[in-house]
N, C-alpha and C positions, 0 to 999 in steps of 0.2 A: 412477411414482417422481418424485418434484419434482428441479427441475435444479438444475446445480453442487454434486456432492455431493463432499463434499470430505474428505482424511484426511491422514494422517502415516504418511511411506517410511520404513524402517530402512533401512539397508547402502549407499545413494548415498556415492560420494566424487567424482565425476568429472562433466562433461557425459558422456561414453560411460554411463554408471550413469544418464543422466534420459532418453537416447535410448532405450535398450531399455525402462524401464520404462512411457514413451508409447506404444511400439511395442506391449506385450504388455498395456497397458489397449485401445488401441485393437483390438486382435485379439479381447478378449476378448468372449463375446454380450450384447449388449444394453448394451453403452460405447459411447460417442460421446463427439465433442470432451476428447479427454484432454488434461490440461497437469499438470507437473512442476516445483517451483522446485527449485534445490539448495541455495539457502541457507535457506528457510524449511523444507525437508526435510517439503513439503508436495504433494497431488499434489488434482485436480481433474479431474471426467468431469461432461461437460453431460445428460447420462443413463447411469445403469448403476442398477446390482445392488451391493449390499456384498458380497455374497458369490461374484459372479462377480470382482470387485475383488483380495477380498483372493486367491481361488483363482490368478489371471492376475501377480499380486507376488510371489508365493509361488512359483508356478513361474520366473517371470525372475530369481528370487536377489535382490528388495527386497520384502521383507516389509512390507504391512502393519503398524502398529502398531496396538494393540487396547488397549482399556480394558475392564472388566469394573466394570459397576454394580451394588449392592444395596441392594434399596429393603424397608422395611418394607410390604406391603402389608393393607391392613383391607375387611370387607366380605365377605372369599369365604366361601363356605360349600362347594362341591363343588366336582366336577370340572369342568363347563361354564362357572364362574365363572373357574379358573386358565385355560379355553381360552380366553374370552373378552380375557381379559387378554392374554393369550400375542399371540395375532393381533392385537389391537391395537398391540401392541410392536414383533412381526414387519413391520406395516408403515411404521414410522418407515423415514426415510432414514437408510443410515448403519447401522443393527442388522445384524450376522454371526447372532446365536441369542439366544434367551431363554428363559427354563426359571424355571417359575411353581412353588412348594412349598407345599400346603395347609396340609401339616400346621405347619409351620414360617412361614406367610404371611410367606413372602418371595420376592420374582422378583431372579433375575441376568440382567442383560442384556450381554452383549459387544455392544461397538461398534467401527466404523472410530474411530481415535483422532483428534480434530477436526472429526469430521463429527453430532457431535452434543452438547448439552449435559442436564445431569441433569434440569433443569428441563422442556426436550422429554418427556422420560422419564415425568416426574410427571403433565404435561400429561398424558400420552396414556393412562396408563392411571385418571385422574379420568375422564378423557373417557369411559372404558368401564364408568364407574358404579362406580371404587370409590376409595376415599384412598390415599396413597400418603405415605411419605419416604423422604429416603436413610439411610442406614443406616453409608456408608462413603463417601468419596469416592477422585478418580483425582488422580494426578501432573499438573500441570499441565505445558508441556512446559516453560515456564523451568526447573523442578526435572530433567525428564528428561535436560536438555541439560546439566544440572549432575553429576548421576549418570552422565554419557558421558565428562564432562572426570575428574571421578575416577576413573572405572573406566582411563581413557588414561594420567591420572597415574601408580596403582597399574605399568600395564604399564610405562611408559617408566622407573619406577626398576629395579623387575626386571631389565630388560634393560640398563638400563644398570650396573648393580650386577655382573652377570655377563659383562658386554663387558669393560669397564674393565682386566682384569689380561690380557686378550687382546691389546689394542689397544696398552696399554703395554707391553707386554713386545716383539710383534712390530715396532710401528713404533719403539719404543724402540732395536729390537734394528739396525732398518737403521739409525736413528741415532747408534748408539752401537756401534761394535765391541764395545767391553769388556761390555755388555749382552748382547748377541751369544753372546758367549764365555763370559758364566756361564751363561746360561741352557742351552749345551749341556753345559760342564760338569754342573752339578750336577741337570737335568729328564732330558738325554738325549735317547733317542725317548719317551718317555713325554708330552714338552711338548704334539707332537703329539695326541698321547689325549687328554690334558686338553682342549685345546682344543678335540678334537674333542664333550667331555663339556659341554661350559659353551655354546657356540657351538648345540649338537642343543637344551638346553635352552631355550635363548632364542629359538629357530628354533620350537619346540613351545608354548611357553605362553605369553608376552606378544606374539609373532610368530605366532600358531595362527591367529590370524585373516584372514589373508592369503592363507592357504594354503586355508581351508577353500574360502572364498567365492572366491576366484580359480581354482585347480583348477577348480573345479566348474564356474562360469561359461563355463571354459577347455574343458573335453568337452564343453559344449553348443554350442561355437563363436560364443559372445559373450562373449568375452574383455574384461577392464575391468581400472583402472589394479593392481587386486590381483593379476591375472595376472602383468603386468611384474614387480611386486616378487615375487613367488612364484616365478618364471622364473629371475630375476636372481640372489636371492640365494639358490634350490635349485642354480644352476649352480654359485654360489661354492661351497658348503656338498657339493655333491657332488662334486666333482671332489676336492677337500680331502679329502675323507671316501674317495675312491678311492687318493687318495698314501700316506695314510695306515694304511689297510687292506691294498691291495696295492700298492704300489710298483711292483713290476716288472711291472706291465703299461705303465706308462708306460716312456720314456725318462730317461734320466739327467737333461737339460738342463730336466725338463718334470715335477720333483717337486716343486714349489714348494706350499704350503698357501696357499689366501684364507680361511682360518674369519674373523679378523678382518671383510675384508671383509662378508661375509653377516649376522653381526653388527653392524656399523657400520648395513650398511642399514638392517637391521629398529630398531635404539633413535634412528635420526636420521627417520625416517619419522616413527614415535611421537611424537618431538620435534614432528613438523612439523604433525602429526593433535592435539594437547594445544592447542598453541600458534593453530592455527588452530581449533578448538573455542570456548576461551576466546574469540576473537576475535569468531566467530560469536554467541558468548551477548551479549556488549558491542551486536551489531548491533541488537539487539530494544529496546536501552534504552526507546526511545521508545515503544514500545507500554507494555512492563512498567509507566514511568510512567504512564501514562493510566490500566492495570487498576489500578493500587495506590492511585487516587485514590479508587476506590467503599470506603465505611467498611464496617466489617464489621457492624453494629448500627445498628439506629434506635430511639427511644422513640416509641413509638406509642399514642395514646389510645385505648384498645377498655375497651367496658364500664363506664365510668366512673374507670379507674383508668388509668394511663400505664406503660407496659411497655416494658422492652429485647428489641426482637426482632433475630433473626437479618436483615439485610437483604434475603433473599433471601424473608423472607414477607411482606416487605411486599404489600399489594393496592392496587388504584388504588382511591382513595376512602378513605383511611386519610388520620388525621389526625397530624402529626407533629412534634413539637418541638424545634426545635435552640436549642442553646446558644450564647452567641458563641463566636467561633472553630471551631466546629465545621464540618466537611465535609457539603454537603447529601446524602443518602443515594441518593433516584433526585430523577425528576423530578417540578415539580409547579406548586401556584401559592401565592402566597401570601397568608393569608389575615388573619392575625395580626402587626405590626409593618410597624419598617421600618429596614434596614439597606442597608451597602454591602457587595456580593457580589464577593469576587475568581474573576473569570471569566477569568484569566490562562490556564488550562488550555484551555480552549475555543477563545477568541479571540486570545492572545498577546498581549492586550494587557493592561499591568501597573497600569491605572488602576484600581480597586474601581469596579463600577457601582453607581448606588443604585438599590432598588429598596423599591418599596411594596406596598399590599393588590392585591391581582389581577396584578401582575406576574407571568412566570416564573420559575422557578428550576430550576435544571439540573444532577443527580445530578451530584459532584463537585467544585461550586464551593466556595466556601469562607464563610463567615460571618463579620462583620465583629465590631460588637462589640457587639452588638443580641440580644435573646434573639425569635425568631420562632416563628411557629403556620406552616405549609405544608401543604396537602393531595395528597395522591398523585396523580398524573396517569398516569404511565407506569411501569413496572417489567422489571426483569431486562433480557431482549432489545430490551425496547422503549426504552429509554431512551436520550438524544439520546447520552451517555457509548458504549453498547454499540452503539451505530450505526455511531460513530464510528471506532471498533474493529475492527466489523465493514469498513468500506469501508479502513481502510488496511490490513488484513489481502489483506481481495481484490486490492488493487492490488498488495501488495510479491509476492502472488501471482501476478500477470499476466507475459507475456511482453510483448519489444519485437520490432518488425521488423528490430534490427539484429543479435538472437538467430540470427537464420536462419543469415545464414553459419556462425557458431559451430557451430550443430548440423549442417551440413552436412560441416564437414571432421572432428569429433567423431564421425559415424557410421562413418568410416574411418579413425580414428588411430592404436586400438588395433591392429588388424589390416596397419594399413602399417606400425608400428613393430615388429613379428614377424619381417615381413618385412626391415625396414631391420638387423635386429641379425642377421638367419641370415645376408643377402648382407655384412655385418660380418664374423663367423667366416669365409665363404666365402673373401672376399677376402683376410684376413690367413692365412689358411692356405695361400692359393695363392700371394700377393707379398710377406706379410709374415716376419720374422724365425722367427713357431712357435708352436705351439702355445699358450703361457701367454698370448701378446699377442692372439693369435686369443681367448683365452677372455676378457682383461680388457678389451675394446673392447663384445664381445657384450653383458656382462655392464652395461656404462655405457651400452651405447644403450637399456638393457630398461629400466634404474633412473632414467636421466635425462629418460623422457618423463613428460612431466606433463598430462595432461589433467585434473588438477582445476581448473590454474588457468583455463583458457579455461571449464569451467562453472559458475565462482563469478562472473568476470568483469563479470555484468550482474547475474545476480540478487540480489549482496550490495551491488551500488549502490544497486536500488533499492529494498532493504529499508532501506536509514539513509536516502536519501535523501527517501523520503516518512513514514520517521518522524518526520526534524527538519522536516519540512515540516508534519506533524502539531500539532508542536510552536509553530509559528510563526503557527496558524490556519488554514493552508493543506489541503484535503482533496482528496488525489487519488483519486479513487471508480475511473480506470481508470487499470493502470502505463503502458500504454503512450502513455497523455495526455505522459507527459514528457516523450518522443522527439518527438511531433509539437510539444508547444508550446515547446519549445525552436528548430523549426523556423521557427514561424508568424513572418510578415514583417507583419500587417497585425493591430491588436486595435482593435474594434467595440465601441463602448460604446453600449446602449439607454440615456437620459436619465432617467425619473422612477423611481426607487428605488434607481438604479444612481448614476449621478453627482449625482444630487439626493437630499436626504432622505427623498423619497417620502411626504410629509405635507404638501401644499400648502395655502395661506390665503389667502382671498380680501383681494385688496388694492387693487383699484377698482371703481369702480360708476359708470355712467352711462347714465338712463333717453334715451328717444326721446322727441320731440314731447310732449306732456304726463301722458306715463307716471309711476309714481312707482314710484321705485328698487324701495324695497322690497316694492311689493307682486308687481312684477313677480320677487325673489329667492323670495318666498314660494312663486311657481307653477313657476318651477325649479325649487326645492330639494323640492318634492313632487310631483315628477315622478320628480327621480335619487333620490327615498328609498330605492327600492328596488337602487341599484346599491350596491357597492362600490369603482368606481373608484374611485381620491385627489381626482380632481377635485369626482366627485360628494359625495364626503365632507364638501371645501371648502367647498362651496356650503350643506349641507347645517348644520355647524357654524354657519355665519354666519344661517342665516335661524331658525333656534333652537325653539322648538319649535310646538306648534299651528297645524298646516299643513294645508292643504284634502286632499281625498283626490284622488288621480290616478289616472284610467282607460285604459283601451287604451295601455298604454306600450309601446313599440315601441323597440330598441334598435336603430339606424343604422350597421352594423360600418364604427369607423374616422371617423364624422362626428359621431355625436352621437345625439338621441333625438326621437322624437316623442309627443304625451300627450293627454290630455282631462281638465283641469284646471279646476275650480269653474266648469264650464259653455263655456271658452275651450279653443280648439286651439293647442296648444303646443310650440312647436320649438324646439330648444337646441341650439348646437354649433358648429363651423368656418363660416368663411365662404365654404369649400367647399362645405358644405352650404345656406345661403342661398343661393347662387348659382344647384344645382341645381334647389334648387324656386321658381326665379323671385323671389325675395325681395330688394330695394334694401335696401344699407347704406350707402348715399349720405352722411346725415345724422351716422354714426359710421364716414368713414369714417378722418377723421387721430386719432380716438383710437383706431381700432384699430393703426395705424402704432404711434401711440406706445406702447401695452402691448409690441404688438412687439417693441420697440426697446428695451424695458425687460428681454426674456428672460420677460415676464409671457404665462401660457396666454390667450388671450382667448377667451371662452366668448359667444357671438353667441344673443339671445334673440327670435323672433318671437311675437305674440299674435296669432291669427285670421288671420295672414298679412300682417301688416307688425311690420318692424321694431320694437322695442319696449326693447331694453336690450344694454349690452355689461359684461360682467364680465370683470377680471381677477384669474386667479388664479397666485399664485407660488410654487414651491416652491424653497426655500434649495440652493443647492448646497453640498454637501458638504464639508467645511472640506480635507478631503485630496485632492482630485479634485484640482485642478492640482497638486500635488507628485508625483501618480502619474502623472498623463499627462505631464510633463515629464520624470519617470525613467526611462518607457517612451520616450521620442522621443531621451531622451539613449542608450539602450542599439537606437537603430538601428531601432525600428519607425514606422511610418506609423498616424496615428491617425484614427478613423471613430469617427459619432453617427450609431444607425439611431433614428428616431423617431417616435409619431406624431402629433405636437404639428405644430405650423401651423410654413410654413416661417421666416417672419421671427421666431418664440423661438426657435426650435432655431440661427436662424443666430446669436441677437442672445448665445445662450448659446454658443457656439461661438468665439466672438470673444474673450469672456471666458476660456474655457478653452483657447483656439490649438490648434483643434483641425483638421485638414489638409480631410477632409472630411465632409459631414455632408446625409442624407439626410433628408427634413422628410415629413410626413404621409403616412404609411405605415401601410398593411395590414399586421396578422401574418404573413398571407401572401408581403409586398410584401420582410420583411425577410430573409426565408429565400433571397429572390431575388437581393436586394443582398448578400449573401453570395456566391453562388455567381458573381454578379461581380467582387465583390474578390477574392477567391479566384483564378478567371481572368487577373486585371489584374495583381494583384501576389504569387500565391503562398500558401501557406500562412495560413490567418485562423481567429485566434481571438475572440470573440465574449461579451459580460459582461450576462447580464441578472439581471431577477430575478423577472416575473413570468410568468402565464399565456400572456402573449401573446408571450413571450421563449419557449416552447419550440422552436418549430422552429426558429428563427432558431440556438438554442443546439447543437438535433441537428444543423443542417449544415453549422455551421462545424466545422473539422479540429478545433477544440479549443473545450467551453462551459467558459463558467467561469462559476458562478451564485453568487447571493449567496445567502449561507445566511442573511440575516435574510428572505428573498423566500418565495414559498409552495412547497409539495414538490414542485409540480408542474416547476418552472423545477429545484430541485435533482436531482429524478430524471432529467431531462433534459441536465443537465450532467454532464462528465467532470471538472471540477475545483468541489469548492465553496470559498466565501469567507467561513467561518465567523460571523466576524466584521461582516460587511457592509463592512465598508470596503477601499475600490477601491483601496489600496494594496498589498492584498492580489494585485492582479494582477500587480504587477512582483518582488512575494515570489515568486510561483509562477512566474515567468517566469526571474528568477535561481534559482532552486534546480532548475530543469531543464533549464538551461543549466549549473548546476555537474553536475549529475547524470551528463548526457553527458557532458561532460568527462570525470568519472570513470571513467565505463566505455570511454570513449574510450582512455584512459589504459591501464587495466587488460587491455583485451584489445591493445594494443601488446604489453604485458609479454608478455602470454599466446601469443600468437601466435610473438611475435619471440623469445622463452627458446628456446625448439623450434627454431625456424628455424635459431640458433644455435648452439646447444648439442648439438642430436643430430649434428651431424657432427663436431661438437668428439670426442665421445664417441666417435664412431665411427673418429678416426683422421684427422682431416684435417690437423690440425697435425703429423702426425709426419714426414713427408718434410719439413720445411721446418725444421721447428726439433726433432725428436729427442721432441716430447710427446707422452704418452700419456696421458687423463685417468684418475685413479682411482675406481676405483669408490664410495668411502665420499665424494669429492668430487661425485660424482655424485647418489648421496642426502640431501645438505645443499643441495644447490641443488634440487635436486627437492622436498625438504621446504618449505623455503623458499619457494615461490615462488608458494605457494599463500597461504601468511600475508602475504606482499609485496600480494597481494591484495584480499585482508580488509581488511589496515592500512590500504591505500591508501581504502577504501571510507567505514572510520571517521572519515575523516577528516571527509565531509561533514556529522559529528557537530555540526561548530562553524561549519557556516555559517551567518550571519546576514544577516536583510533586507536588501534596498542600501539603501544611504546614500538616505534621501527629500530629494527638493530641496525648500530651507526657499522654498514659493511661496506657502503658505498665508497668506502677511501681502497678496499680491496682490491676494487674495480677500474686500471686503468685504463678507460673505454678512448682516450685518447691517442695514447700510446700506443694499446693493441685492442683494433677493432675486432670487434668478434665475425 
């Protein structure tokens, strides 16, 4: 089975509801590494079974949620053809059954809901040699989560439709004598009945739910926050229902009716389940927009004529027409025109890019006012859009370390608060005034614990948090990146593609003794033909084309290269390098100072074994680099340059940028070290590259942060990408995980200290002192509440924006002097 197979919980309301259903994936055979969010109402096993899955939710009382696919299928002729299919289906990740119909050639597939999409579906049974469509499709969950708030609304009028003349009448009635006194006048005992008639109602069908799923949970002895309110308002609703029925089994002083109460709880509960619903749906904004950006249609040239298809069939290698203004459909290249692309969705940033023939273009963007030709490159899953998708899904899916405690005191709250409400009744029964006090304390300690708010706490942080992070450019590929890089004391910045443009040009030339410039760039630049570094690029661009062929190239890790070039042995690279193989640069050696000094790469050329040429190459630094290293040093971090450029341009750049400290000709290897130093020396370090030689350095700092204009290898490697390329991006992601804590900082105060406070409240601690007793329907308005006081608070990081960038980029004359 392939890992992180991933789906959608029904019935969680609480952390005690994510605990047990960890617990019973993890029990279940062949799961491993389970996780649970509650606000994304999503769950995750690093290996299982769908079907051991759904069986193991099913039993704990949080179902699975299942989606049922139907696809047209073409091709079958027998029975071996539907079997062939079938197993092909059966082993998708994620499929519970599938059941193939010759006659009718069509297959339904049930699946885990989120752990699969239709397209997988399609794939798999082409793959088994036959065609396939859908036929129907499934609910997305923003729609399902909207069918949850309706179906909460429906309940909460019902119940509040038929509280209403309860709650008036009774609280009316201690408010108001004369209320009082008609109501016995002209109901009588009858008042009783009714309410007991309206109160059972509301108790049975917009309240049914409480009961089912709490009871149950309750005989299996994993009680959860449905038990409390099932508990609570069955004691109101029964003891009421015993006054009323028999009287004289009680005492005179102990006939009092709470139906109101038991009522009150159940339509203020619903109140608080509607309200934090809605709240929950708001959270996802950020994703929703990114899905609502792919159009639903493209015009595709197939066959000689141009057709509206569905986007969803486009193929890679399809040619494709957009209109101005139009949304580019997936990804691709362009092959026809040339406009400006609003890549605000991607990158955050609100300039239109221009682009021309052979550029990219990236499902989603937007078209300026240019009519273009684009050829498909990527599609559906693949596209840089659904990636995108994909990784802030995973993340808002992820736990943090500061989750632990949370579930630690959540696997025991339920069951201490059982127990805090019987020693409740105990104790007012044995010191208190009697029976009714004994019962209305019990009944406020069951209703007033709130364990949803302590399991919303984190996870609905950082579901807004890394969607507006989404929003900003920012990619958190891991949730728990937040915690640590809000921690990190120390950010490492690699030099060429990161704080430089990473397109360097050569901008000096000085031959040896009676060399000539250029012929000695000739046998460089067709020596590095065959690399890719930037440098070699430089070199490469400037000596232009018709170039000798080079032999035995030999790549130098970290110095440079060696070659056999038009008959000459040829050596290129640091002056480290010259030095090792016995080589005098006596003759260059205050022009190498001076490239130095300039921030210029200087590239050292020997012929046959002496000195023979010095090249410098520059690359621009990046117009926002110092405005972000300055915003980062004003928000308290210490800044680092790992590099492996010679140390007088890394220092000579460095100076220019005020940067604290800065490590010079370095191994790949060298920087993953200088990591684990900083780290040592001053704490938590995060770390910004963007190429090949930036992975490790990326994996061993607490936190990578890679440039997503850099290769995939640097972004698979990092826990935050930088969509955008630009390194202002890292004090974006550094602020919004700093607000992010905060929030959940925030929230699990609330969450914690509500409890702390409130359950003794409930249970009677103000009453010797000041005569209060808390009521119970008081009890369920702050219990309801205080879960949406959660939500809210989570929303808020809806509207954070970048920090203010320090205006230094005027410091920076990258035109004047390249770095």
């Amino acid at each position: 089975m392939p890992a992180a197979l991933r789906f959608e919980i029904d019935g969680m309301h609480c952390a005690g509801c994510v605990g047990r259903a960890e617990r019973a994936l993890e029990a279940a055979p062949g799961v491993s590494g389970a996780q649970v969010n509650l606000a994304t109402e999503v769950g995750q096993v690093a290996v299982g079974d769908a079907r051991a899955v759904r069986t193991a939710l099913a039993e704990a009382g949080y179902p699975a949620r299942e989606d049922t696919y139907r696809f047209a299928v073409s091709g079958m002729h027998c029975a071996s053809c539907t079997s062939r299919v079938e197993d092909s289906l059966a082993r998708l990740s994620g499929v519970v059954s599938a059941r193939v119909n010759l006659a009718a050639e069509i297959a339904e597939v049930t699946a885990l809901r989120g752990s699969i999409e239709a397209s997988d579906i399609v794939d798999a049974i082409e793959a088994s040699g036959y065609g396939a469509r859908p036929i129907d499709g499934t609910a997305p969950r923003e729609e399902t989560r909207a069918a949850e708030a309706r179906t909460l609304q429906r309940d909460l009028i019902i119940a509040a439709a038929l509280t209403l003349p309860v709650f008036l009448i009774e609280m009316g009635g201690h408010l108001v004598p004369a209320l009082h006194h008609w109501t016995e006048l002209t109901l009588g005992g009858t008042w009783n009945w009714i309410q007991l008639a309206l109160v059972t109602t509301v108790l049975c069908v917009p309240g049914r739910r409480f009961f089912t799923t709490g009871l149950r949970l309750l005989a299996r002895g994993t009680p959860d926050m449905n038990s409390l309110v099932a508990l609570g308002a069955g004691a109101a609703w029964g003891y009421s229902t015993l006054v009323t029925v028999a009287p004289d089994v009680l005492p005179d002083g102990a006939r009092s009716v709470y139906f109101e109460a038991a009522a009150v709880i159940v339509t203020l509960i619903l109140l608080g389940r509607w309200l934090e619903a809605r709240a929950k749906g708001r959270a996802g904004d950020a994703i929703r927009a990114l899905m609502a950006r792919r159009p639903a249609t493209a015009r595709v040239r197939r066959d000689g004529d141009v057709r509206e298809i569905a986007a969803d069939e486009v193929v890679p290698g399809d040619v494709i027409e957009l209109r101005p203004g139009e949304t580019v459909p997936v990804d691709g290249v362009l092959i026809e025109g040339r406009a400006r692309i609003d890549e605000a969705m991607l990158t955050g940033e609100p300039a239109p890019v221009l682009k021309g023939e052979g550029d990219a273009l990236t499902g989603g963007t937007v078209n300026g006012a240019s009519a273009l030709v684009m050829r498909a490159t990527a599609v559906g899953s693949d596209t840089t859009l659904s990636r995108i998708v994909r990784m802030v899904e995973e993340a808002q899916g992820s736990k943090l370390p500061v989750e632990a405690l949370t579930e630690r005191v959540v696997r025991v709250f339920v069951p201490a608060v059982l127990v805090i409400a019987a020693m409740t009744v105990v104790a007012w029964l044995a010191l208190g005034p009697g029976l009714t006090e004994a019962l209305l304390a019990g009944v406020s300690v069951l209703i007033i614990a709130c364990p949803c708010a302590m399991g919303l706490a984190t996870p609905v942080s950082i579901l807004v948090g890394t969607g507006r992070a989404a929003e900003l450019g920012v990619l958190f590929r891991k949730g728990d990146a937040l915690q640590r890089l809000s921690d990190a004391r120390v950010v490492a910045f690699d030099k060429t593609g990161t704080l430089t443009e990473g397109r360097p040009e050569l901008v000096f030339r000085k031959a040896a003794g009676e060399r000539d410039e250029d012929d000695v760039l000739r046998l460089v630049a067709a020596a590095e033909a065959g690399s890719e570094h930037p440098l070699a690029r430089a070199l490469d661009r400037a000596a232009g084309n018709d170039l000798p062929l080079a032999e035995d190239v030999t790549a130098i890790e970290g110095r440079g290269l060696s070659a056999r070039v038009d008959g000459h042995d040829l050596l290129a690279g640091s002056a480290r390098l010259m030095r090792e193989r016995g080589i005098a640069v006596d003759e260059l050696e205050d022009d190498l100072r001076q490239v130095q000094e300039r921030a210029e790469t200087p590239v050292l050329t020997s012929v046959d074994g002496q000195i023979a040429a010095l090249f410098g190459v520059a690359d621009r630094v990046k117009p926002s680099a110092l405005a972000a290293i300055e915003t980062l040093r004003e928000a308290g971090m210490r800044i680092a340059m790992l590099t492996g450029d010679t140390r007088g341009t890394a220092e000579a750049l460095a100076r220019r940028l005020d940067i604290d400290d800065v490590r010079a000709e370095l191994l790949p290897e060298d920087k993953a070290g200088v990591i684990a130093e900083l780290q040592k020396r001053h704490g938590a370090t995060a770390f910004v590259g963007d190429g090949i030689n930036d992975a490790p350095a990326l994996a061993a700092a607490d936190v990578g942060l890679a440039i997503g204009t850099g290769t995939d290898i640097a972004i698979e490697a990092g826990d935050v990408v930088l969509v955008s390329g630009d390194v202002t991006g890292v004090a974006t992601a550094r602020h919004l995980s700093r607000r992010t804590m905060r929030n959940i900082r925030q929230n699990l105060v609330w969450a914690f200290g509500y409890n702390v406070l409130l359950i003794p409240v409930a249970a009677g601690a103000l009453y010797p002192a000041f005569g209060l007793l808390l009521s119970p329907m008081i009890a369920a308005a702050a219990m309801a509440l205080s879960s949406v006081f959660v939500v809210t608070n989570a929303l808020r990081l809806r509207k954070v924006n970048a920090p203010s960038q320090v205006e230094a980029t005027a410091h920076l004359k990258t035109e004047a002097h390249p770095a």
